[in-house]
C-alpha positions as a Markdown table, in Angstrom:
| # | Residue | x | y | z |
|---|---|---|---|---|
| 1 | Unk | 98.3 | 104.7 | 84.9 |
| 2 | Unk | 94.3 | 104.9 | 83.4 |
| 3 | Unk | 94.0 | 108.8 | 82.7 |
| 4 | Unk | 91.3 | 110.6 | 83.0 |
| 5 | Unk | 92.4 | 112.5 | 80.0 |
| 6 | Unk | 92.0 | 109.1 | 78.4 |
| 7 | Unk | 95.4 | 108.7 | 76.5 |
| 8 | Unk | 98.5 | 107.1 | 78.0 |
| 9 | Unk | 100.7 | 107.9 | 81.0 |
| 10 | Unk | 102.7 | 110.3 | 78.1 |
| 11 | Unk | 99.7 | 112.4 | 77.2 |
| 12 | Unk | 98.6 | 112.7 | 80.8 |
| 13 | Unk | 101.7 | 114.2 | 81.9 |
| 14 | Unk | 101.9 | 116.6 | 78.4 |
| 15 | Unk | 98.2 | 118.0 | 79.8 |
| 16 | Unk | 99.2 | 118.7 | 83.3 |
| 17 | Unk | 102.1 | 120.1 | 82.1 |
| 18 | Unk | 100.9 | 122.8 | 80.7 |
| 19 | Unk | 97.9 | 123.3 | 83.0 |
| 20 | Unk | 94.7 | 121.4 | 81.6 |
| 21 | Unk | 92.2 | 120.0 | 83.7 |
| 22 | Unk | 90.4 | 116.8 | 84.1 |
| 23 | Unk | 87.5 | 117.6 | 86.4 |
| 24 | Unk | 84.4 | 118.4 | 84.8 |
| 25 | Unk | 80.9 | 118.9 | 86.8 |
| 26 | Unk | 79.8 | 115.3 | 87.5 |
| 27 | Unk | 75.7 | 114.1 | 87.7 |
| 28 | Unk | 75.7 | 110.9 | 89.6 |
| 29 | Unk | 73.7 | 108.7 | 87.4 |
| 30 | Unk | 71.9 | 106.1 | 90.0 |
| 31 | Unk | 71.6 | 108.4 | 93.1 |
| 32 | Unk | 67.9 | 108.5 | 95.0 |
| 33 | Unk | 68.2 | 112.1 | 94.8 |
| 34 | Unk | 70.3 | 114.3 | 92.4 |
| 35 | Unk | 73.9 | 114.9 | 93.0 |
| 36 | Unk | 75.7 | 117.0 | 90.9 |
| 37 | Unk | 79.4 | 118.2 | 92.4 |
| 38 | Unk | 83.0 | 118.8 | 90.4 |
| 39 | Unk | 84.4 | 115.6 | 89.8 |
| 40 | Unk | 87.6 | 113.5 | 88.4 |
| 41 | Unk | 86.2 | 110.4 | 86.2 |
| 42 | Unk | 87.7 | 107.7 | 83.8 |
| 43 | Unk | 85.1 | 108.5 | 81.4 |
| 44 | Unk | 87.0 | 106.8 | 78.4 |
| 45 | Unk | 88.3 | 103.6 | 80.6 |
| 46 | Unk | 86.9 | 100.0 | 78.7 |
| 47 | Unk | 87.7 | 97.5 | 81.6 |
| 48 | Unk | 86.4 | 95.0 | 79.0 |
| 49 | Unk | 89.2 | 96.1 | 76.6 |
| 50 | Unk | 91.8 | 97.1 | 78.8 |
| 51 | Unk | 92.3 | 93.8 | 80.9 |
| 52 | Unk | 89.6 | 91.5 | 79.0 |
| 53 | Unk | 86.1 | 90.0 | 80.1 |
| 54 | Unk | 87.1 | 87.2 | 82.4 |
| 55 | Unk | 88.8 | 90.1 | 84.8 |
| 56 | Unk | 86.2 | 92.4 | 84.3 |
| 57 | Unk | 83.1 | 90.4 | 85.3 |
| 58 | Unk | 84.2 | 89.2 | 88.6 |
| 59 | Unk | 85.9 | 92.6 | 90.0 |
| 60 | Unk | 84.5 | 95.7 | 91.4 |
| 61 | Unk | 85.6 | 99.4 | 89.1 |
| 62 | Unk | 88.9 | 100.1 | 91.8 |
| 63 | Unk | 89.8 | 96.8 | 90.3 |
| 64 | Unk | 89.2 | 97.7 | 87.0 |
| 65 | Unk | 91.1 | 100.1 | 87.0 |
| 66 | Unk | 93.9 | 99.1 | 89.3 |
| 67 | Unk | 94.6 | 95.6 | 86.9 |
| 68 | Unk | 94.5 | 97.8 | 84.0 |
| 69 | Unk | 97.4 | 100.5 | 85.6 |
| 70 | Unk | 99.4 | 97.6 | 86.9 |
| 71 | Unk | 99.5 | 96.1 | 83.0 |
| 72 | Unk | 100.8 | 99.5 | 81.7 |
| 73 | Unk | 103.3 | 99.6 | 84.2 |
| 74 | Unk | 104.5 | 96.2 | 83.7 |
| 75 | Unk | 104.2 | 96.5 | 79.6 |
| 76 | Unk | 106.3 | 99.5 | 80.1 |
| 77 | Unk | 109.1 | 98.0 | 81.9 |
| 78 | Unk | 109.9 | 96.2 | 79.3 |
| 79 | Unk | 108.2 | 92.6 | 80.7 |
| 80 | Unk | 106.1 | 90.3 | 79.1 |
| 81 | Unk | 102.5 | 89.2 | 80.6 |
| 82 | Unk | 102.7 | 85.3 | 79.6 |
| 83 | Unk | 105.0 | 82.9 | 81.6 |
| 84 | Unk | 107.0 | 85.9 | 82.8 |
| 85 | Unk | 105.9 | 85.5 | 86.6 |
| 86 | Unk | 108.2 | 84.8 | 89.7 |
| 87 | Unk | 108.5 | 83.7 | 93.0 |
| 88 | Unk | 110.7 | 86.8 | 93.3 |
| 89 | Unk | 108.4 | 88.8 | 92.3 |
| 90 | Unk | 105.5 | 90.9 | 94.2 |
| 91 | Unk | 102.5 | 93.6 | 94.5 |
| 92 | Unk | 102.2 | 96.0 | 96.6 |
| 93 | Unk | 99.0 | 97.8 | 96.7 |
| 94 | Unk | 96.7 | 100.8 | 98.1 |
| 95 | Unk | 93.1 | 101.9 | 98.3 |
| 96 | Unk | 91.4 | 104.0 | 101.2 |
| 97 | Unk | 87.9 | 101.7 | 100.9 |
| 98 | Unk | 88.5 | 99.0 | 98.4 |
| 99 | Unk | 85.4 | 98.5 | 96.4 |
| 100 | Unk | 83.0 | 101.2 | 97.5 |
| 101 | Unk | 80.4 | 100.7 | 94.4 |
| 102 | Unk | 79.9 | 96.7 | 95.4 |
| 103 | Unk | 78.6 | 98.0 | 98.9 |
| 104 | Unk | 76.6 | 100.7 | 97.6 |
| 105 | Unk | 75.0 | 98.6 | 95.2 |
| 106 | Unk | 74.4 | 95.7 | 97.5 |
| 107 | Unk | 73.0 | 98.0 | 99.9 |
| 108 | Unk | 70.6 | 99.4 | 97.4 |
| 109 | Unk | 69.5 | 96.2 | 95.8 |
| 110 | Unk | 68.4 | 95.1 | 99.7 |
| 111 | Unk | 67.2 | 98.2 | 101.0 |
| 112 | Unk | 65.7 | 100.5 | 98.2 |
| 113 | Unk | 64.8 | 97.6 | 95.9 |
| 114 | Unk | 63.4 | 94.7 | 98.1 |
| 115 | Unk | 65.9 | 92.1 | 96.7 |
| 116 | Unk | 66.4 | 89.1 | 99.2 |
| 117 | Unk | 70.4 | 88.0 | 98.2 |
| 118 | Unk | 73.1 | 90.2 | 96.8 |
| 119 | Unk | 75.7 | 88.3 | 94.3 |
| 120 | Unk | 77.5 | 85.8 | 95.3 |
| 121 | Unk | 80.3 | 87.6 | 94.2 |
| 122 | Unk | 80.0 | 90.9 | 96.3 |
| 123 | Unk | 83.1 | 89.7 | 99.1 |
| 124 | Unk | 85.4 | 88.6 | 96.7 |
| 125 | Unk | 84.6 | 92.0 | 94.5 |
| 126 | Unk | 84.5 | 94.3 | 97.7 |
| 127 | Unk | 87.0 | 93.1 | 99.8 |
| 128 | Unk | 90.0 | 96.0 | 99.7 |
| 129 | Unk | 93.0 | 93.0 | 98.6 |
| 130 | Unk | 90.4 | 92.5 | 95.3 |
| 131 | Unk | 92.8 | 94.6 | 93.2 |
| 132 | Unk | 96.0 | 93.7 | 94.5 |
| 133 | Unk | 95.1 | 89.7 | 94.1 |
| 134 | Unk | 93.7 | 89.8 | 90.4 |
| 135 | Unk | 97.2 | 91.8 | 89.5 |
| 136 | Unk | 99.2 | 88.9 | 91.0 |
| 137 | Unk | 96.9 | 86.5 | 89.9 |
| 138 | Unk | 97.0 | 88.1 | 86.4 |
| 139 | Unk | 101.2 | 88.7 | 86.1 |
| 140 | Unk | 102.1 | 85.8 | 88.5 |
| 141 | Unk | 103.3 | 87.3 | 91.2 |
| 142 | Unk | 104.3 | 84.9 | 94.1 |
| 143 | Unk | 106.5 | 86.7 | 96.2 |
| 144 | Unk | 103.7 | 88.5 | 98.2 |
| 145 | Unk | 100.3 | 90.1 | 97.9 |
| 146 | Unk | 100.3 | 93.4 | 100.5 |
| 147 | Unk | 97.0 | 95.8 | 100.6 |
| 148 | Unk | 98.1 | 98.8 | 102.6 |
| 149 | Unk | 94.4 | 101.1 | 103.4 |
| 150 | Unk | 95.8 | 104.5 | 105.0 |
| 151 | Unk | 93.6 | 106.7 | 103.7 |
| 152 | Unk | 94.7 | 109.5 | 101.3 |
| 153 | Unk | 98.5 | 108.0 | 102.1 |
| 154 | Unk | 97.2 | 104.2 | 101.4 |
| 155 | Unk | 99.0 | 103.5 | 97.5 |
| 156 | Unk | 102.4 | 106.0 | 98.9 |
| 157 | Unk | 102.7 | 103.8 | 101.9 |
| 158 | Unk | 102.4 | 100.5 | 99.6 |
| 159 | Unk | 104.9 | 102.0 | 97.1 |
| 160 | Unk | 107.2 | 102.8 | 100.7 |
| 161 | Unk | 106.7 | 99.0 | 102.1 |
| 162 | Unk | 107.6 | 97.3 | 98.3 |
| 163 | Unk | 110.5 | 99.7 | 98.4 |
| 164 | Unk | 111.4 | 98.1 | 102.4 |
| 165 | Unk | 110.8 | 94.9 | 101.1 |
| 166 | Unk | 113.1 | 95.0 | 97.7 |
| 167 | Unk | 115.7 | 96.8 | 100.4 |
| 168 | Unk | 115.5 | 93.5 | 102.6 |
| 169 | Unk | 116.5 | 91.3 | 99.5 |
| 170 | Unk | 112.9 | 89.5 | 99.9 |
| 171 | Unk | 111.6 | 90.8 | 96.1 |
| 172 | Unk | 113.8 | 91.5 | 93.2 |
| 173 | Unk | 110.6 | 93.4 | 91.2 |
| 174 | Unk | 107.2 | 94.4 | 93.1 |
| 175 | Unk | 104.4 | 96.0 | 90.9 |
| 176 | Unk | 103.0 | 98.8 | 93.1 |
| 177 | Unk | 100.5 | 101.6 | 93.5 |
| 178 | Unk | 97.1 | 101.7 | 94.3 |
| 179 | Unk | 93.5 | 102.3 | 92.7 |
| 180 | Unk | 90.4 | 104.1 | 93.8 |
| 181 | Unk | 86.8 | 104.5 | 92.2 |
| 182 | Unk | 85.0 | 106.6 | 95.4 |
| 183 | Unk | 82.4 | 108.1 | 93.2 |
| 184 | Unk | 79.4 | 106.2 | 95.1 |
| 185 | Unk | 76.4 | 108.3 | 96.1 |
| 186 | Unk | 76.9 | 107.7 | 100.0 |
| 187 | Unk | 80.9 | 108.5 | 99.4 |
| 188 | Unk | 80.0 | 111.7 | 98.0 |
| 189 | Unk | 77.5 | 113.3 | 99.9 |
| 190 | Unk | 79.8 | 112.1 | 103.0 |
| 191 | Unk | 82.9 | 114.5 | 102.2 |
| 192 | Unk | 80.4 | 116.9 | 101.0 |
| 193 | Unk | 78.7 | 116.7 | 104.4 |
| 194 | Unk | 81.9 | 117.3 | 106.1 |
| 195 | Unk | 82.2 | 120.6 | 103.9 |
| 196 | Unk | 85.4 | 120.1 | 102.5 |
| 197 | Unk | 84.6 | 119.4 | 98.7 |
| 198 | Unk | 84.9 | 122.4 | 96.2 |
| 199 | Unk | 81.6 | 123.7 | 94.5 |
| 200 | Unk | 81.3 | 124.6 | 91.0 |
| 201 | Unk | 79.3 | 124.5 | 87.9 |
| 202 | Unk | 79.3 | 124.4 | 84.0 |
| 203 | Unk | 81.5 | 126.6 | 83.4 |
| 204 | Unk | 83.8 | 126.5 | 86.7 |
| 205 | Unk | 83.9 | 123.0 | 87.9 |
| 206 | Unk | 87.2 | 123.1 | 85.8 |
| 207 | Unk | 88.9 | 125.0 | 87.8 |
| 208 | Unk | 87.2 | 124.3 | 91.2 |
| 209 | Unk | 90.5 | 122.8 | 92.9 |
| 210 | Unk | 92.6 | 125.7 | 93.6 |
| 211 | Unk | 95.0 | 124.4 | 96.0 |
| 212 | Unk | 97.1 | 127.6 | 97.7 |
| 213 | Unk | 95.3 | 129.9 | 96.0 |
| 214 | Unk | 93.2 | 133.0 | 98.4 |
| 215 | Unk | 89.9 | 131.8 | 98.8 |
| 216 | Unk | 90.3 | 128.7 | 98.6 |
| 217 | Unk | 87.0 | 126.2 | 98.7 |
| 218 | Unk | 88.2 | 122.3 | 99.1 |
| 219 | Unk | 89.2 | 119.4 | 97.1 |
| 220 | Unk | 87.8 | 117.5 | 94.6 |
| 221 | Unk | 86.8 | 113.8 | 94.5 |
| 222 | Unk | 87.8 | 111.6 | 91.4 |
| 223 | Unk | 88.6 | 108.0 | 90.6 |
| 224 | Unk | 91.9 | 106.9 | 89.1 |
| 225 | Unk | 94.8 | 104.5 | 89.0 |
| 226 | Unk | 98.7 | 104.1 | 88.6 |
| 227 | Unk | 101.3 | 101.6 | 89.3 |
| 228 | Unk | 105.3 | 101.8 | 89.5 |
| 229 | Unk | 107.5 | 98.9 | 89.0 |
| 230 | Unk | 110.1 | 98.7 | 91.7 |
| 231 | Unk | 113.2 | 96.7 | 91.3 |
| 232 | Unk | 116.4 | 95.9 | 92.8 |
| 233 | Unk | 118.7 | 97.4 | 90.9 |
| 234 | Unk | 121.0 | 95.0 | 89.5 |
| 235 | Unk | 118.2 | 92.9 | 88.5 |
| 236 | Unk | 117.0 | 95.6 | 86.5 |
| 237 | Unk | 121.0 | 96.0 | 84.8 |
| 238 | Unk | 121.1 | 92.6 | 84.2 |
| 239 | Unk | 117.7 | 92.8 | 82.0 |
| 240 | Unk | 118.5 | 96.2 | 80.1 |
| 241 | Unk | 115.9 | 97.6 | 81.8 |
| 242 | Unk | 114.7 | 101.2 | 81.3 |
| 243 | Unk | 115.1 | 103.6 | 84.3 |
| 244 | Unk | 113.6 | 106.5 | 85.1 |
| 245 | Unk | 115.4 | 107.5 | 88.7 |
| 246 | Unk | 116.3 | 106.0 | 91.9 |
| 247 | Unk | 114.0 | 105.2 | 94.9 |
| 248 | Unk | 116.4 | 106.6 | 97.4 |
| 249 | Unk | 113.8 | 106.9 | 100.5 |
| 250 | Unk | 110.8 | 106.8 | 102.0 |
| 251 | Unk | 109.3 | 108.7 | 105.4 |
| 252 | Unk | 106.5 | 108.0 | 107.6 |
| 253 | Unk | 105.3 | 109.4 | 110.9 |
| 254 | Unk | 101.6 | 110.0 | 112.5 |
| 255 | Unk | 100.7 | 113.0 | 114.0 |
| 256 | Unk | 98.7 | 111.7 | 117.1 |
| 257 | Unk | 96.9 | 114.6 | 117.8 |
| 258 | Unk | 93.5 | 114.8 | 115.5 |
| 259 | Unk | 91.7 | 112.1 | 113.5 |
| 260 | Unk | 91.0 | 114.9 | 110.6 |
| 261 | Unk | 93.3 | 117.8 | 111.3 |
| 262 | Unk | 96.9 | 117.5 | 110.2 |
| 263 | Unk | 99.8 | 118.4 | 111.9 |
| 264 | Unk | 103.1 | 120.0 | 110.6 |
| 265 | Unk | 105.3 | 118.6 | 113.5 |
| 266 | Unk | 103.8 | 115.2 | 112.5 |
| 267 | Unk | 104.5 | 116.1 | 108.7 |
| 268 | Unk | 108.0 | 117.5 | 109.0 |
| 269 | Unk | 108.9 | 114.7 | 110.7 |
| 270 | Unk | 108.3 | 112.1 | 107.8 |
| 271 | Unk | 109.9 | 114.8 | 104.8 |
| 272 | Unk | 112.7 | 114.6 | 107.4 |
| 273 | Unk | 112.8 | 110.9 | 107.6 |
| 274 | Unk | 112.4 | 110.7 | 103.6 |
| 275 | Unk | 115.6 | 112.7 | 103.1 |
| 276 | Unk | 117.6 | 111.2 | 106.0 |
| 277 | Unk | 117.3 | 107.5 | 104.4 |
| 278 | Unk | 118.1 | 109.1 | 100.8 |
| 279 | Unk | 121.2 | 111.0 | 102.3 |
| 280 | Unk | 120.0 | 114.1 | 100.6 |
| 281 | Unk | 120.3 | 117.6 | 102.0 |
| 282 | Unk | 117.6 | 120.0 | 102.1 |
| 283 | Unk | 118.9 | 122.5 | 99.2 |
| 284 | Unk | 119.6 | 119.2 | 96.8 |
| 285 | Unk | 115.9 | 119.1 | 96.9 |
| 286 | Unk | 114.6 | 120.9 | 93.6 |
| 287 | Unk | 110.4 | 119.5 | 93.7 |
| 288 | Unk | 107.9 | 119.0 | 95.9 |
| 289 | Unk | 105.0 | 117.3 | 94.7 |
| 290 | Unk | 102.7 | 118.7 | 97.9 |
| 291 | Unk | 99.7 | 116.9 | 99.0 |
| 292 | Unk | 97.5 | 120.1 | 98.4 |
| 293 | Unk | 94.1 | 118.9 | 98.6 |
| 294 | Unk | 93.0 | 122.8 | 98.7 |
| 295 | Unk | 91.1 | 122.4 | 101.7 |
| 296 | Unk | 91.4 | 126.0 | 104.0 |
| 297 | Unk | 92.9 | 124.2 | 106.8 |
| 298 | Unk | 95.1 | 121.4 | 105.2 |
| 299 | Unk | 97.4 | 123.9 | 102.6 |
| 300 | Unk | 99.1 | 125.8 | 104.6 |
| 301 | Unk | 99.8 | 123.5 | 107.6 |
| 302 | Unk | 102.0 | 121.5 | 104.6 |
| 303 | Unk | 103.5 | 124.8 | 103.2 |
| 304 | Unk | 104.3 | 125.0 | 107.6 |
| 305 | Unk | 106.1 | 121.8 | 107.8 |
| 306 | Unk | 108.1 | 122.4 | 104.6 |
| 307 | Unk | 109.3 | 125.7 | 106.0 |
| 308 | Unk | 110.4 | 123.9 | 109.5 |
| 309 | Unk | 111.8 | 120.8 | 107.2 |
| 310 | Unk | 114.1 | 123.1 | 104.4 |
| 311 | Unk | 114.3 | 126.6 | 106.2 |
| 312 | Unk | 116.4 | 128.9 | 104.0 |
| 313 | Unk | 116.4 | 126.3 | 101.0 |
| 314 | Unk | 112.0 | 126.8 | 101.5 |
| 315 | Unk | 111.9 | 130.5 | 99.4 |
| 316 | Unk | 113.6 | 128.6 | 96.5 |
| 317 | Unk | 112.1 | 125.0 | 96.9 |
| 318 | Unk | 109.6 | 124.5 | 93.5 |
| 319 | Unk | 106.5 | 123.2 | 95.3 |
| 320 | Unk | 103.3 | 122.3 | 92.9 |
| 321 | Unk | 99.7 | 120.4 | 93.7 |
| 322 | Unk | 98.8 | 118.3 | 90.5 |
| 323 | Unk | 95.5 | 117.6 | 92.5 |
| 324 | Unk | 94.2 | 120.8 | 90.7 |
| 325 | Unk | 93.8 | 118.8 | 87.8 |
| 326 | Unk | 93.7 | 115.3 | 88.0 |
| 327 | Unk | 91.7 | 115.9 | 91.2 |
| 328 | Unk | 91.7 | 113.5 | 94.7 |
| 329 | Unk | 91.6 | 109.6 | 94.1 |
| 330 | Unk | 91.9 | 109.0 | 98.0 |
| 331 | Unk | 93.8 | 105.6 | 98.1 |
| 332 | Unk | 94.8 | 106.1 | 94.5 |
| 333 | Unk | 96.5 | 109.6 | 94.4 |
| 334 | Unk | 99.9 | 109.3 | 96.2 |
| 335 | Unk | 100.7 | 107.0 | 93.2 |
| 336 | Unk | 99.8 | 108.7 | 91.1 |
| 337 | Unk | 101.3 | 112.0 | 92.1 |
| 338 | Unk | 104.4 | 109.2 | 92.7 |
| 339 | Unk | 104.4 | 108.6 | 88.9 |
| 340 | Unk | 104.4 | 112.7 | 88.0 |
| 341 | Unk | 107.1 | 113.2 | 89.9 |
| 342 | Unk | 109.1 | 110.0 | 88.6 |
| 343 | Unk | 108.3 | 111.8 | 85.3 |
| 344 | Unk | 109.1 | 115.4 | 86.5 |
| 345 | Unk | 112.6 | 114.0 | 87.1 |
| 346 | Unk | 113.2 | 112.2 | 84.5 |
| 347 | Unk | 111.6 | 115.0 | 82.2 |
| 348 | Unk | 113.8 | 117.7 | 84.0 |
| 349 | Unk | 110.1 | 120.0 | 83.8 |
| 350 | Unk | 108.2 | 120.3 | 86.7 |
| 351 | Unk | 104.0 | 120.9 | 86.2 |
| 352 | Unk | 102.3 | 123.7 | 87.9 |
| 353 | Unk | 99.5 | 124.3 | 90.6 |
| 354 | Unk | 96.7 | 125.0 | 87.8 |
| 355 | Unk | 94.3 | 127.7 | 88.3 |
| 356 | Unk | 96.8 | 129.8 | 91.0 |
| 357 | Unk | 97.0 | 133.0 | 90.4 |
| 358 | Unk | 96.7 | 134.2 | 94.4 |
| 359 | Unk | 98.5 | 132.5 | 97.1 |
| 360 | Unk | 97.1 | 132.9 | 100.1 |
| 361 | Unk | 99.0 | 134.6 | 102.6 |
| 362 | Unk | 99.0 | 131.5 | 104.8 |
| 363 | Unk | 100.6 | 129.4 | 102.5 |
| 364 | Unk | 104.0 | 131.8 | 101.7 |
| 365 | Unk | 107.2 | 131.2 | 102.0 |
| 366 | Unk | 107.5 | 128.3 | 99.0 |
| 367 | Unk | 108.2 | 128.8 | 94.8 |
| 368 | Unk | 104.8 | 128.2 | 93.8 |
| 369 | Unk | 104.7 | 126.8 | 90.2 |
| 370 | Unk | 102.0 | 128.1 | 87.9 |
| 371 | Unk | 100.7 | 128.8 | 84.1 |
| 372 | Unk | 102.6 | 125.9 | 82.3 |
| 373 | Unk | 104.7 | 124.4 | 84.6 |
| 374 | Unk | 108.7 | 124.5 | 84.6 |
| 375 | Unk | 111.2 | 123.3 | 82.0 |
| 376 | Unk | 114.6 | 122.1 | 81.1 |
| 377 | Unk | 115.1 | 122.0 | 84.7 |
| 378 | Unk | 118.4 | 120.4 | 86.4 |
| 379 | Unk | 116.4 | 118.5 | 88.9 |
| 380 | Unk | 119.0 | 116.3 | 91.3 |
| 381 | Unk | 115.7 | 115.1 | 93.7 |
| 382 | Unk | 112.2 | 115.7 | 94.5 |
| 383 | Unk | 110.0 | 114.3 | 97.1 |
| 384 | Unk | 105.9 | 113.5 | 97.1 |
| 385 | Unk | 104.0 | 114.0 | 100.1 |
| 386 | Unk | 100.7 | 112.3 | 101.2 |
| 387 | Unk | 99.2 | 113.1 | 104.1 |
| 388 | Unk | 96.0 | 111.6 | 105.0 |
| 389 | Unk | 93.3 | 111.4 | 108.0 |
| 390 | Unk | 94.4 | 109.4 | 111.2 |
| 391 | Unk | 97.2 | 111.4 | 111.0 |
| 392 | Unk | 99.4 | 109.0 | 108.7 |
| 393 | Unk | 102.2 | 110.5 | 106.7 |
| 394 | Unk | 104.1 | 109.2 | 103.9 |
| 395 | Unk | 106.7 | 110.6 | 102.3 |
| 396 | Unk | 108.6 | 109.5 | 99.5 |
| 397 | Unk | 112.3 | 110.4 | 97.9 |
| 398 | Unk | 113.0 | 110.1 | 94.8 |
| 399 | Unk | 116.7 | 110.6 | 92.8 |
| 400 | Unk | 117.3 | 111.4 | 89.5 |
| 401 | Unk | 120.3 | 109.0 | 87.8 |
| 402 | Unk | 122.3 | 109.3 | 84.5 |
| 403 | Unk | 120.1 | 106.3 | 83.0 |
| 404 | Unk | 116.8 | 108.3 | 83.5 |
């Protein structure tokens, strides 16, 4: 992944582990007018560094940053950059709006600053498939080139659809995830228009996502990146390859009722589909990575549908939202939550909600993890959730295996 902490994908999950946040109150440097809100950014990120000056110039900051979490991934997996492509091999890839700054500033240069043309460069750079076709451009990857955009559920659904894909014997290995870099003036002040984003200042913007926790104010916005690579699994025997747990299923389902208010019929019924496709019951379920955005309306309809979904199991199921410190990347964060959970089971530790000391009333009936998180846990399975406006769902199942 890029962190916002700045280190690697081992020092990110260290610091949510034991509670640390990365928002910090955010000044918008370009804005017409000031804007100052909590924020998420990738302060330390060097595209020019991380994936090199030919990339960099040509490619809006969601690719940036998506190129530069797909070569950690594939670095970590043990596989080499040069000549190491394949016809078998693929990306799968999300992002809610693609690349948000290109508009913005092609909108500004024509409209606030008089300018005739834009660069010649602005489709290519905006288009939403930017990211996904530098990464196979980059690692070779001729199998296929899928952009899924679903909102907040945009990089879980990609990592779902590699995962069909790899099931259908048409990829051995697909790179995939999804990247996100929404901090544009006009992309800010629209959630904050629809009074949903969390205030704070100086010294609270820290702690200004407080998913489940009484009194609640609304999520955060931030930018980010992270990448998984899938693979069949006896390709990945056959070249020693390190894994960290089993893909065993994946769950969708749209609520059709609302555009912006979620459902828990709608959400039970892709946790249910998850854990039907990974044969898993209920009470073999040890983590929930929740969607949590802390929004007053959106916590507890989850912590609803996870009641229907594990019933008895619910009052012992761990349930956490890691949004409370790495904030919401929109397209970007059900891969990244994806990754934490990989890592939770693989860990056996299981991160907290940070900054809960108070759950709400409405959102009962779960284990709520808080301070520093859980450890030396014998974790069998945990699920992700990503829920997102439009009503799509997307659920993902992980297992843990002996080779983790």
């Amino acid at each position: 992944m890029v962190s916002p902490f700045g280190g690697d994908t081992d020092d990110f999950f260290d610091r949510i582990m034991r509670g640390e946040s990365a928002i910090r109150l955010y000044e918008h440097p370009t804005s017409p007018s000031r804007l100052v809100q909590p924020a998420v950014t990738c302060a330390q990120f060097d595209s020019e560094k991380s994936i090199g000056h030919a990339i960099t110039h040509v490619t809006d900051r969601y690719s940036q940053l998506g190129v530069a979490a797909a070569f950690s991934a594939w670095d970590d997996a043990g596989l080499k950059r040069e000549g190491a492509g394949s016809d078998e091999y693929g990306v799968s890839w999300g992002t809610a709006a693609g690349g948000m700054l290109t508009y913005e500033k092609g909108y500004g240069d024509m409209y606030l600053r008089g300018k005739q043309r834009v660069s010649p460069l602005s489709v290519p750079m905006a288009m939403n498939n930017a990211a996904a076709s530098h990464i196979a451009m980059a690692l070779g990857l001729g199998s296929a080139c899928m952009t899924y955009s679903m909102a907040c559920a945009s990089s879980t659904v990609s990592i779902g659809e590699a995962f069909r894909r790899i099931q259908r014997g048409e990829s051995s290995l697909i790179v995939a995830g999804g990247s996100e870099s929404p901090l544009a003036f006009t992309i800010m002040r629209a959630w904050e228009a629809m009074r949903v984003v969390a205030a704070g200042d100086e010294q609270t913007a820290y702690r200004a996502c407080r998913p489940f926790q009484q009194g609640r104010t609304g999520l955060v916005l931030g930018e980010g990146a992270a990448a998984l690579v899938l693979e069949d699994w006896e390709h990945a025997r056959q070249r020693g390859a390190r894994v960290y747990c089993e893909l065993a299923g994946f769950g969708q389902s749209c609520d059709h009722t609302h555009l912006v208010r979620p459902d828990a019929q709608g959400q039970s019924r892709a946790i249910m589909a998850a854990l039907h496709e990974a044969e898993l019951a209920p009470a073999q379920v040890g983590y929930v990575n929740a969607h949590g955005t802390a929004t007053v309306e959106g916590d507890p309809i989850e912590i609803s549908a996870l009641r229907q979904v594990f019933g008895v199991h619910a009052g012992q199921l761990a349930v956490s939202a890691t949004k409370s410190m790495h904030g919401h990347s929109l397209g970007a964060v059900g891969a990244m939550e994806a990754l934490i959970t990989v890592l939770a089971l693989a860990r056996k530790a299981i991160p907290p909600t940070a900054h809960l000391e108070q759950v709400a009333p409405d959102c009962l009936g779960v284990q709520h993890v808080m301070g520093s998180g859980l450890r030396d846990v014998p974790l069998q399975a945990a699920i992700s959730n990503s829920f997102a406006f439009g009503g799509s769902n997307a659920v993902l199942a992980f297992r843990a295996t002996s080779d983790a």
